[in-house]
VEXFITOR-957852 format. One record per residue (C-alpha): residue number from 1; residue in one letter; chain; x, y, z. Coordinates in steps of 0.05 Angstrom, whole numbers. Layout:
<pts>
PT  seq  type  mol      c1      c2      c3
PT  NUM     a    A       X       Y       Z
...
</pts>
This chain:
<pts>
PT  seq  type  mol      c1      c2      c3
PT    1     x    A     180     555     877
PT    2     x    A     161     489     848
PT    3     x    A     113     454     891
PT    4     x    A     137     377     905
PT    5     x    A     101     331     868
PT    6     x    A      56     272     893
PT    7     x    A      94     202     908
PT    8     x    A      62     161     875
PT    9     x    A       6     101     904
PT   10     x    A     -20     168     934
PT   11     x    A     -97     161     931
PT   12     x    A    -135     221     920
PT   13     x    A    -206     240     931
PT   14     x    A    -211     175     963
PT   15     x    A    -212     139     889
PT   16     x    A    -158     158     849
PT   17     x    A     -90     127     857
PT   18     x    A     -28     168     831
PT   19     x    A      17     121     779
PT   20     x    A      67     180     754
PT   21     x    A      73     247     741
PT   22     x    A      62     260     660
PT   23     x    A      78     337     666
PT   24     x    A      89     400     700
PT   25     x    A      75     474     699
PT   26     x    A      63     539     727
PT   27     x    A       0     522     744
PT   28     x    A      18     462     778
PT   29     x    A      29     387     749
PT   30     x    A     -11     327     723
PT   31     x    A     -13     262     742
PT   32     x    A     -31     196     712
PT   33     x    A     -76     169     762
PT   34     x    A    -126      99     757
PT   35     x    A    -198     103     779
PT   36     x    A    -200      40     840
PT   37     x    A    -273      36     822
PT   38     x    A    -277      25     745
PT   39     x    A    -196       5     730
PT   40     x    A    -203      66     678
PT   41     x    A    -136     109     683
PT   42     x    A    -147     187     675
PT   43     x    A    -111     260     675
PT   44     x    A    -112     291     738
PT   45     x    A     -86     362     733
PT   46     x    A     -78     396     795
PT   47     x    A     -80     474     809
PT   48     x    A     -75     520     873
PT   49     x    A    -132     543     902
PT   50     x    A    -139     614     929
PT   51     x    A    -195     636     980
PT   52     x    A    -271     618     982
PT   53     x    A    -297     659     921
PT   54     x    A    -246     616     883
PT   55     x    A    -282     547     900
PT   56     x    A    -353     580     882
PT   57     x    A    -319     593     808
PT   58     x    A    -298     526     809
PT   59     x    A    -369     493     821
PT   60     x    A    -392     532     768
PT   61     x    A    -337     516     718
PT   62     x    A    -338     444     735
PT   63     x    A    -407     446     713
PT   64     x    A    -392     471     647
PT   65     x    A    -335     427     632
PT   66     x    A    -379     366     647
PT   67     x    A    -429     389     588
PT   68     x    A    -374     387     539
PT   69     x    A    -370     326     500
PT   70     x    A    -352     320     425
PT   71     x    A    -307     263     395
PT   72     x    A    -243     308     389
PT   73     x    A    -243     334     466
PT   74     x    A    -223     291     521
PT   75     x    A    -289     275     568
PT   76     x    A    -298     315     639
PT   77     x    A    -299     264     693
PT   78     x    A    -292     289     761
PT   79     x    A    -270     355     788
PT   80     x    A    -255     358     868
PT   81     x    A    -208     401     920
PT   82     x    A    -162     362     970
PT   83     x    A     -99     378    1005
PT   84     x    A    -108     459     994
PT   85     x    A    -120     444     914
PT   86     x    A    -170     438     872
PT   87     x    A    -160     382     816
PT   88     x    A    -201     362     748
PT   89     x    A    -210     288     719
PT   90     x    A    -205     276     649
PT   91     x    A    -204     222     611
PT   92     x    A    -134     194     590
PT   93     x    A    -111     198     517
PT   94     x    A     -61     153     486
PT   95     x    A     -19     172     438
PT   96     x    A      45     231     414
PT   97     x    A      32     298     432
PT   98     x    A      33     338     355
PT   99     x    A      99     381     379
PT  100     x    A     131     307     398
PT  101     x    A     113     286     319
PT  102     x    A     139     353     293
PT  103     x    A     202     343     330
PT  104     x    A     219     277     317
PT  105     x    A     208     280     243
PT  106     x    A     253     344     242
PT  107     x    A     306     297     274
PT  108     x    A     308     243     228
PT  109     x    A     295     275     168
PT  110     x    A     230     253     158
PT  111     x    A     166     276     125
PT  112     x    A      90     288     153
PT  113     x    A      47     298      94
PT  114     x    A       8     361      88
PT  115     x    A     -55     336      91
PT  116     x    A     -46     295     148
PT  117     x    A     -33     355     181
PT  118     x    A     -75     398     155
PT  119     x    A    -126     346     167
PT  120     x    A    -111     351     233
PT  121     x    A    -120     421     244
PT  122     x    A    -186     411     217
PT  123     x    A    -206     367     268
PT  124     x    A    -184     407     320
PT  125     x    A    -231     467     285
PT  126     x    A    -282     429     290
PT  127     x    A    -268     418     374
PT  128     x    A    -259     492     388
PT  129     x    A    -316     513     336
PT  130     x    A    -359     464     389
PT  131     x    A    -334     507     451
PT  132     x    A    -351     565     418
PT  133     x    A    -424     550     406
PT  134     x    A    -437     537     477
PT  135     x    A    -487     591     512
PT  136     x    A    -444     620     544
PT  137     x    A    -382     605     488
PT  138     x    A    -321     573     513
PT  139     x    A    -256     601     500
PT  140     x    A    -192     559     504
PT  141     x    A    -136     602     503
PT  142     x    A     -89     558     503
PT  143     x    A     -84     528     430
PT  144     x    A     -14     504     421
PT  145     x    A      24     442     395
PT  146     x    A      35     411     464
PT  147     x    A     -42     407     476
PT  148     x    A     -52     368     412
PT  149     x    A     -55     299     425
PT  150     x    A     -55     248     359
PT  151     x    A     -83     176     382
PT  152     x    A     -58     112     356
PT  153     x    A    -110     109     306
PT  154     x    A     -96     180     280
PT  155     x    A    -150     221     319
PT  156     x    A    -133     285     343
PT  157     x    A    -156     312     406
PT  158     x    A    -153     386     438
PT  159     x    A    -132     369     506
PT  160     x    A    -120     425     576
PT  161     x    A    -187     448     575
PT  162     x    A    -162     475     651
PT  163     x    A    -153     541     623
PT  164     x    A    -217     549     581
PT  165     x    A    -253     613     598
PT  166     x    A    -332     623     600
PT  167     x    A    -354     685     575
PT  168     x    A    -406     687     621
PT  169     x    A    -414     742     678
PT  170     x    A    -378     787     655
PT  171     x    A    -325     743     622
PT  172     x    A    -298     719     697
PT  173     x    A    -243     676     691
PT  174     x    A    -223     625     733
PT  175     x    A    -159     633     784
PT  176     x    A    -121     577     754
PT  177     x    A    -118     617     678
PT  178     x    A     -84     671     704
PT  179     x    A     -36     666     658
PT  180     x    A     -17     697     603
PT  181     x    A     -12     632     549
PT  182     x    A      42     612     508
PT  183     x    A      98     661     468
PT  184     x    A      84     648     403
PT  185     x    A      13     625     403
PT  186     x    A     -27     677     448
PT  187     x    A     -46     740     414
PT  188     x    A     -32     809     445
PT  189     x    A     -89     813     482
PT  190     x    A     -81     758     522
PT  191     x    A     -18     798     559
PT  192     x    A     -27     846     612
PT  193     x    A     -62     914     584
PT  194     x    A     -93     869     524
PT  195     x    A    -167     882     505
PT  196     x    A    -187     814     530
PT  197     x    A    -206     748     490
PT  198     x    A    -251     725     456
PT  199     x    A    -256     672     401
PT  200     x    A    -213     711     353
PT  201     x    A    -155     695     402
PT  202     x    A    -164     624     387
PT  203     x    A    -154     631     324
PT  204     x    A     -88     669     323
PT  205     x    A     -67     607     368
PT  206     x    A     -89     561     311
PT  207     x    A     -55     602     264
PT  208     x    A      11     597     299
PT  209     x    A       0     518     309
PT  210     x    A      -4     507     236
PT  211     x    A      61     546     226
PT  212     x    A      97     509     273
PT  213     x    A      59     443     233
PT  214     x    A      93     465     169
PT  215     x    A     155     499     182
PT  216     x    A     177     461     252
PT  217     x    A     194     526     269
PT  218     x    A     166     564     339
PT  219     x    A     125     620     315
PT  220     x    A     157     687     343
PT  221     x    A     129     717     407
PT  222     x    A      91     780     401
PT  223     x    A     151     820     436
PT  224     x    A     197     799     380
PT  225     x    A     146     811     325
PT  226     x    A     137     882     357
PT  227     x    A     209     890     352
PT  228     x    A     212     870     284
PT  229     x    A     154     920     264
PT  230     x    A     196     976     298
PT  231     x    A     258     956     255
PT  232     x    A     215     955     190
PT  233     x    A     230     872     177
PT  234     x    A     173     823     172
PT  235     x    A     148     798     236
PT  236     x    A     129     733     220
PT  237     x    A     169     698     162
PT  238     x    A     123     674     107
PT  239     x    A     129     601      75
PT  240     x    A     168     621      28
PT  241     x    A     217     650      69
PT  242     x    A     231     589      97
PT  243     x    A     230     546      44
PT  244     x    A     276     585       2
PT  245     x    A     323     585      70
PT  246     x    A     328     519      80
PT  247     x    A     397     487      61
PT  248     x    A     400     440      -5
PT  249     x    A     404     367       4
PT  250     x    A     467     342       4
PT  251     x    A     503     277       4
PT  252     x    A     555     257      62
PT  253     x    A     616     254      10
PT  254     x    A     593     314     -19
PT  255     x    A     590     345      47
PT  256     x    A     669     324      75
PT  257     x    A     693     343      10
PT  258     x    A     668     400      13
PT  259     x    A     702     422      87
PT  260     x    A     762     381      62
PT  261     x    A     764     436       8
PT  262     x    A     758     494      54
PT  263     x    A     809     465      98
PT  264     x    A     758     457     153
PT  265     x    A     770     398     201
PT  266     x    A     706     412     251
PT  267     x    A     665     465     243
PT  268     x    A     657     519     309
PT  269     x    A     582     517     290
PT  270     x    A     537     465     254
PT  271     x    A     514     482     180
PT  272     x    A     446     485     176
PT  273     x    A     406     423     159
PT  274     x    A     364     408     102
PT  275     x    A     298     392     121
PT  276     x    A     251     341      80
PT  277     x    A     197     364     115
PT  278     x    A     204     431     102
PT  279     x    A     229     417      25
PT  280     x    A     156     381      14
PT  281     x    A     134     451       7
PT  282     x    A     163     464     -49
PT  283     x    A     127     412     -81
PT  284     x    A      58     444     -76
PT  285     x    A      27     484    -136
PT  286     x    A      47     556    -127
PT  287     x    A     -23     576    -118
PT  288     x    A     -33     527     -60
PT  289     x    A      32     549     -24
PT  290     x    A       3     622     -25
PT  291     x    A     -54     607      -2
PT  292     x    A     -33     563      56
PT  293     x    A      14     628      72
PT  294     x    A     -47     668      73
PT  295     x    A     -79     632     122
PT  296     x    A     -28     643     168
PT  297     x    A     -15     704     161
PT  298     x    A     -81     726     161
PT  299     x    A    -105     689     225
PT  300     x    A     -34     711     268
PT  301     x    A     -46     787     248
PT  302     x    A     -28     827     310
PT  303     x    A    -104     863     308
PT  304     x    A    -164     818     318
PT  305     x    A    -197     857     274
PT  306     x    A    -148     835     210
PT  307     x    A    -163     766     230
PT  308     x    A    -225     711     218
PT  309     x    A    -277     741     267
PT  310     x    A    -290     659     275
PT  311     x    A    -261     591     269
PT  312     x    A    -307     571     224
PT  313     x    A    -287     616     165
PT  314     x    A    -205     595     180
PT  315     x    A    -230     521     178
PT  316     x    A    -265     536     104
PT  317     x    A    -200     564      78
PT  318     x    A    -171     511     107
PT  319     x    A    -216     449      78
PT  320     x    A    -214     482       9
PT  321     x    A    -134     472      13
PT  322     x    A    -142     404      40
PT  323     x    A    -187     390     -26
PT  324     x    A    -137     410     -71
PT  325     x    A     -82     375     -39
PT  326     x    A     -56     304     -63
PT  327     x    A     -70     241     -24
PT  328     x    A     -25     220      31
PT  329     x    A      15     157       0
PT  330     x    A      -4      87      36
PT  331     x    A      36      54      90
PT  332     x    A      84      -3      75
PT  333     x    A      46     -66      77
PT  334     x    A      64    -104     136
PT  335     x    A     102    -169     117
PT  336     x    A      82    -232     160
PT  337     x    A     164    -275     163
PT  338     x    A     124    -342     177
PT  339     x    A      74    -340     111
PT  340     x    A      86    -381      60
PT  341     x    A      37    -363      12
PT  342     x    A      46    -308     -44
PT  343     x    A      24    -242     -30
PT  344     x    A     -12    -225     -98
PT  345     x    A      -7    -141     -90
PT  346     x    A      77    -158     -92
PT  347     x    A      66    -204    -146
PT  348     x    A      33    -161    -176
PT  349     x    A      79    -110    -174
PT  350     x    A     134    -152    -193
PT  351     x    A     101    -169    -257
PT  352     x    A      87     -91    -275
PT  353     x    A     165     -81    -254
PT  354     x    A     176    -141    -308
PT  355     x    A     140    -109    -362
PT  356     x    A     174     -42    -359
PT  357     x    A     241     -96    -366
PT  358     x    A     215    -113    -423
PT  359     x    A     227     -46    -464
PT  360     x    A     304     -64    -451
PT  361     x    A     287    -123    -501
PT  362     x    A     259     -74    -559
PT  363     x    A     312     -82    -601
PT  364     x    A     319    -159    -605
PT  365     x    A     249    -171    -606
PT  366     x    A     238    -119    -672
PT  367     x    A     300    -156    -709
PT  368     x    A     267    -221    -699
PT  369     x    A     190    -200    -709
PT  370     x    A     185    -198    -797
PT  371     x    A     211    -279    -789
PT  372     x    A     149    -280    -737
PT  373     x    A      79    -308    -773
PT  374     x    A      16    -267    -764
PT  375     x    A     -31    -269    -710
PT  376     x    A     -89    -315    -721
PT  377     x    A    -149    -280    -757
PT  378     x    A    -200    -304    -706
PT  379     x    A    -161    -251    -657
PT  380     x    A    -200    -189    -643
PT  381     x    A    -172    -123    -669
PT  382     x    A    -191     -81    -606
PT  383     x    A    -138    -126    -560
PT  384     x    A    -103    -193    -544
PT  385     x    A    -132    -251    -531
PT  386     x    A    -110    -314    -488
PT  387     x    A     -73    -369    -552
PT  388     x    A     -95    -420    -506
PT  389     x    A    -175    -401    -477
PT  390     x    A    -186    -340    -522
PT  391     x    A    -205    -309    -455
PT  392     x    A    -196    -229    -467
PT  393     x    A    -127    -204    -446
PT  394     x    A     -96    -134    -425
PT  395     x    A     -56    -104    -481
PT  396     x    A       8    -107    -433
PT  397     x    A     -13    -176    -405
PT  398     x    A      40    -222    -381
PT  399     x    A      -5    -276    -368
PT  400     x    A     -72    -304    -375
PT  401     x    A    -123    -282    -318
PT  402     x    A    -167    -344    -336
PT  403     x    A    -123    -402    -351
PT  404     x    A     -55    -373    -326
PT  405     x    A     -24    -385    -384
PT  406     x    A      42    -348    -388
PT  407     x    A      48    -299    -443
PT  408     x    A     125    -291    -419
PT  409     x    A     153    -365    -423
PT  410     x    A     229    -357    -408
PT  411     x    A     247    -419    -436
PT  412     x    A     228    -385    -504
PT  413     x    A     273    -324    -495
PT  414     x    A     203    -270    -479
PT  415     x    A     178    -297    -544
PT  416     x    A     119    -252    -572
PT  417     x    A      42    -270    -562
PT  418     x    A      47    -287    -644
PT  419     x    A     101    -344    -628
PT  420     x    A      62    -367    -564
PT  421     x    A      -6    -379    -606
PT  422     x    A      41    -412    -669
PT  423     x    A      76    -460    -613
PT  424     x    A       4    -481    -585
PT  425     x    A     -26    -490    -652
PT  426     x    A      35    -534    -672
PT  427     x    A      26    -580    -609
PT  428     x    A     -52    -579    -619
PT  429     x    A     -38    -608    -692
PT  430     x    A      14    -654    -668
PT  431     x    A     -39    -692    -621
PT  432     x    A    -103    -690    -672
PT  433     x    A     -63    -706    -736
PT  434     x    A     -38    -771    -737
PT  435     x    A    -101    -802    -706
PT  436     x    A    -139    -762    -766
PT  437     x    A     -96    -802    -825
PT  438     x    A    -103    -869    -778
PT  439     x    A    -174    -864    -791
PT  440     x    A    -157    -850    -864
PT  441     x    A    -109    -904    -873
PT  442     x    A    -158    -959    -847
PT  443     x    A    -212    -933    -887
PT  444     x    A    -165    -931    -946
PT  445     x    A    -170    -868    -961
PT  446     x    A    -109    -822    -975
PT  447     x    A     -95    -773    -924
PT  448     x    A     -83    -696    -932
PT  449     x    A     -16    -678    -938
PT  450     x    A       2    -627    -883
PT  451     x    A      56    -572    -901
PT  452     x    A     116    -580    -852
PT  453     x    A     136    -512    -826
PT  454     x    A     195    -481    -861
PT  455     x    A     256    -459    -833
PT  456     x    A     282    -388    -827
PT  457     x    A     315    -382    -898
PT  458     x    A     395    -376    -896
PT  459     x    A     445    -349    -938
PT  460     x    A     492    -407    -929
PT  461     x    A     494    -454    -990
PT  462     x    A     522    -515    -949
PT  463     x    A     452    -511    -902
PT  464     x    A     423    -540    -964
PT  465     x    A     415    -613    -956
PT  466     x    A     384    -645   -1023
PT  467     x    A     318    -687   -1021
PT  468     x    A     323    -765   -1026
PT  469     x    A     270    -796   -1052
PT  470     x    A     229    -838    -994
PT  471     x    A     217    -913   -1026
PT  472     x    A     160    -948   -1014
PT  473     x    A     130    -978    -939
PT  474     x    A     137   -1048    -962
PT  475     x    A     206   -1042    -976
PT  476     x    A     225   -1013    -915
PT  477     x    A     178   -1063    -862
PT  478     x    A     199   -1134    -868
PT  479     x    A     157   -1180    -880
PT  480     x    A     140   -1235    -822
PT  481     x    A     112   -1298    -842
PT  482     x    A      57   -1329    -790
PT  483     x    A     -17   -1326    -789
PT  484     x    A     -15   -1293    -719
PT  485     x    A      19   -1228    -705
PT  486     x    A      57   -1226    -638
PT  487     x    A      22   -1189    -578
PT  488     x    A      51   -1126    -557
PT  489     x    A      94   -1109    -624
PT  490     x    A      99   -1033    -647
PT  491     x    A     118   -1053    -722
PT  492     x    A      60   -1068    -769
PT  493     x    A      61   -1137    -799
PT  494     x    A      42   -1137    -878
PT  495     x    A      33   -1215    -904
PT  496     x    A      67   -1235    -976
PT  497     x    A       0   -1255   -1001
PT  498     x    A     -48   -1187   -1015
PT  499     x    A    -114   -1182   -1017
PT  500     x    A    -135   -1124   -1071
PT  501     x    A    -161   -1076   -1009
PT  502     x    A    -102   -1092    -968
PT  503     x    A     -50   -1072   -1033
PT  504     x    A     -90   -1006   -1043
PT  505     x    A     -78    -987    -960
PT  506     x    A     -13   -1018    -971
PT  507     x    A       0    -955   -1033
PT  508     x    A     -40    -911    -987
PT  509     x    A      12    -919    -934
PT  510     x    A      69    -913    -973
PT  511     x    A      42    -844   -1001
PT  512     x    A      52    -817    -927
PT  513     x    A     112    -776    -904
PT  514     x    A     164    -814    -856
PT  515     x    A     148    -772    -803
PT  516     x    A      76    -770    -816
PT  517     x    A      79    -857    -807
PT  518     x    A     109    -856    -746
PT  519     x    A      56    -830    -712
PT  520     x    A       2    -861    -752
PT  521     x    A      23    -927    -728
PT  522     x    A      39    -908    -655
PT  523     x    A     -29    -876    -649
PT  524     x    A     -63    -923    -688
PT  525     x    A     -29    -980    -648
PT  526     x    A     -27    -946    -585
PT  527     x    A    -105    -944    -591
PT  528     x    A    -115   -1008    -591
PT  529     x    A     -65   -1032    -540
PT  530     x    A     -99   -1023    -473
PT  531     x    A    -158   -1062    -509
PT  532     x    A    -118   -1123    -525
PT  533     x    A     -77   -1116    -452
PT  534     x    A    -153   -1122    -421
PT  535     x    A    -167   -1182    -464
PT  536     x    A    -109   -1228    -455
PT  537     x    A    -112   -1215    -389
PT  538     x    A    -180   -1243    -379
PT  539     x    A    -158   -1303    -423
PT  540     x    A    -102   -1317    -372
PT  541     x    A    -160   -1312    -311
PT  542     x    A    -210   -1361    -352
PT  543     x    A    -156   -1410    -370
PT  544     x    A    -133   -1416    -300
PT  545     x    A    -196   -1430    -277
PT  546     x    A    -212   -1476    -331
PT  547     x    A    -149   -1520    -303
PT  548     x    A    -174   -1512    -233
PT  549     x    A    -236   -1543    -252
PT  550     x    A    -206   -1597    -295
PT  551     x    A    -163   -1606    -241
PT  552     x    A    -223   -1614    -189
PT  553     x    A    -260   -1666    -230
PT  554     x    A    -203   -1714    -246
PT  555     x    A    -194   -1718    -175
PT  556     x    A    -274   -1729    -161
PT  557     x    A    -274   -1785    -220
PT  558     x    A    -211   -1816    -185
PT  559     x    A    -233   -1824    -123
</pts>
């Protein structure tokens, strides 16, 4: 019969208040209690105790656990007997037992890497290999899913060290392991009329913890893997049993119309379900798979003389799989609603997803590219430089990491790199070329014709529009008779009466294109505009004060 469990605010050991109960068992149940001294909360797991040789075991036990500390045990706090029982403090761990994870992912179809779990298993090798080593060893003996807790920052930790076993004197064993473990995960020895365990048992309870890891599948008891032996069938499915058994995925329409075909309106018994964890198996190297089946199988074998003698040569096998297997992928990247700013890793990304857009645009961009002009020659033939800072780019750039220049301008329909440096060339000739023939008109000399750029050539005959000859800049700029040209006017003002010097600027002039004028004489003009602003300004000032003052002295000479 169950015994009742403690209310709680109970206070035990005159220290340890009882919150709730976090789980029962045979053995009895454990509490979550919190330590009215230090705040701390802690495991109390209670157990019946039976006559006075019992408590002597316990001293001596306690005393053992209370040596034990590595990072992936929980630490020994207390151990005391009140109330008839005899109860042990341990320090509380956070988190999901591993059986909890298992289960959960098998419900929602969802997927624990490999190597985190393998990498788990490892650190929990690396706990019982520590028990092991002790002088005398310590056996668990009760390795099993449920006793596997993962922390919030992914630690795992070997918990219910209540039914650990010293091998000492004898190999006594305490009162409150009198059990005989867990189907599936204790060995055969461990039953009534076994040989006893040792540290090989530990390992066939590893071995069935990893199966149950993989497969989310109970590993079968050793009564139905006798049973099995007797009827000549496997007694314990391999990985590729079960991977080859579980159902294909399969879409919800595909599903109903599938039972709409067989005339089935609700099945008597669920169809099995495809599993994504299980299906990951598949996805291993067929080496790897057989190995991983090896270990299991090899460390579950019903003798413990099939099995690894120790821990430490199942861990091996198991770190050279973990080597070999792929890296877990990263978590999403948490998303804060309230930040404005860019996060550059999505930008990032958004760019690479742009450039695979791109190849969508082959086809367009190849019709249009013999019409495009060469790259410039100062461009280095082992990759792409920036048109605009020559700054070294990626050959699959989109922009520049130096200037940010965009190597992708939509306005210019994803024009190439060669019609990005041909655009910035034009506008860097635009700006230096009609201040360059200014000079050269004032100076009289005749500037360098620059070669307009040509249109794409066309077929069409009525494109064609003839040249009319351009008649000379004194014809086409009226004259304006005055000595004094007008402040602030943007045409240029030629007198009727020549000097020799001002007729040969005057032909110079007239020898530039139309196009080429205009922005000779807005540059040249606009030059000297801000000059000319300054100076009548300052005229204005000085003849206002020059009227103040003759202002001020007729009024001193009249009175």
């Amino acid at each position: 019969m169950q015994e009742e469990t403690l209310p709680s605010g109970t206070v035990l050991h005159g220290r340890y208040r009882i919150e709730r109960v976090l789980g029962s068992g045979g053995f009895g149940h454990v509490y979550l209690a919190v330590d009215l001294v230090t705040s701390q909360q802690y495991a109390l797991k209670e157990y019946l105790v039976t006559g006075s040789s019992g408590q002597e075991q316990l001293k001596h036990e306690a005393t053992v656990l209370s040596q034990l500390h590595h990072p992936n045990l929980p630490a020994f706090q207390d151990a005391f007997i009140e109330r008839g029982r005899y109860y042990v403090v341990i320090n509380y761990i956070e988190g999901s037992d591993l059986t909890d994870l298992i289960r959960i992912a098998r419900q929602r179809n969802e997927i624990i890497p490999i190597v985190k779990i393998t990498d788990w298993l490892r650190a929990i090798c690396d706990a019982v290999m520590f028990l092991h080593s002790q002088l005398p060893p310590v056996i668990h003996r009760d390795i099993k899913p449920d006793n596997i807790r993962i922390m919030t920052d992914g630690t795992a930790v070997l918990v219910d060290l209540g039914n650990a076993k010293s091998s000492a004197d004898g190999a006594r064993t305490l009162f409150f392991i009198r059990h005989q473990g867990t189907p599936g995960y204790a060995p055969p020895e461990q039953y009534p009329g076994g040989s006893g365990t040792d540290s090989r048992s530990d390992v066939y309870a590893l071995g069935g913890t990893l199966y149950f890891a993989l497969t989310t599948h109970e590993p079968p008891s050793v009564s139905v893997r006798n049973e099995s032996m007797q009827k000549g069938r496997p007694d314990l499915p391999s990985l590729q049993e079960i991977l080859a058994n579980n159902p294909p995925e399969e879409s919800p329409e595909a599903n109903a119309a599938r039972q709409f075909r067989l005339g089935v309106t609700k099945p008597s018994k669920p169809a099995p379900r495809h599993s994504r964890h299980v299906a990951q198996l598949g996805t291993l190297p067929l080496n790897l798979l057989n190995q991983l089946n090896y270990i299991i199988q090899k460390a579950m074998a019903m003798r413990p003389k099939d099995r690894y003698q120790t821990v430490a040569d199942f861990a091996n096998d198991l770190k050279k799989i973990i080597a070999a297997l792929p890296a877990p992928p990263p978590p999403p990247r948490p998303i804060d609603p309230h930040s404005t700013q860019p996060d550059l890793p999505m930008l990032y990304e958004a760019l690479q997803a742009a450039k695979e857009n791109k190849t969508a645009n082959t086809a367009d961009s190849s019709s249009t590219s013999s019409m495009e002009p060469a790259a410039p020659a100062t461009q280095p033939a082992g990759g792409d430089t920036c048109p605009r800072c020559n700054a070294p780019l990626a050959s699959s750039a989109s922009y520049c990491p130096q200037c940010g220049t965009s190597l992708n301008n939509p306005s210019k329909n994803n024009t190439s790199y060669a019609q990005i440096r041909k655009d910035i060339s034009a506008e860097e000739t635009m700006l230096v070329r009609p201040q360059a023939q200014a000079q050269q008109v004032i100076a009289g000399q005749r500037p360098k014709a620059t070669p307009a750029a040509k249109p794409p050539a066309t077929t069409s005959p009525s494109s064609t529009v003839p040249e009319t000859p351009v008649p000379p800049i004194s014809s086409q700029v009226k004259s304006n008779p005055g000595p004094t040209p007008r402040a602030g006017s943007t045409a240029t003002q030629i007198s009727p009466v020549s000097s020799p010097a001002q007729q040969s600027a005057s032909q110079a002039q007239a020898q530039v294109p139309p196009e080429d004028l205009d922005h000779t004489q807005s540059s040249f003009l606009g030059s000297f505009q801000p000059g000319m602003k300054w100076l009548i300004s300052a005229l204005a000032v000085l003849i206002v004060l020059l009227v103040i003052l003759m202002l001020f002295i007729f009024s001193l000479m009249h009175h």
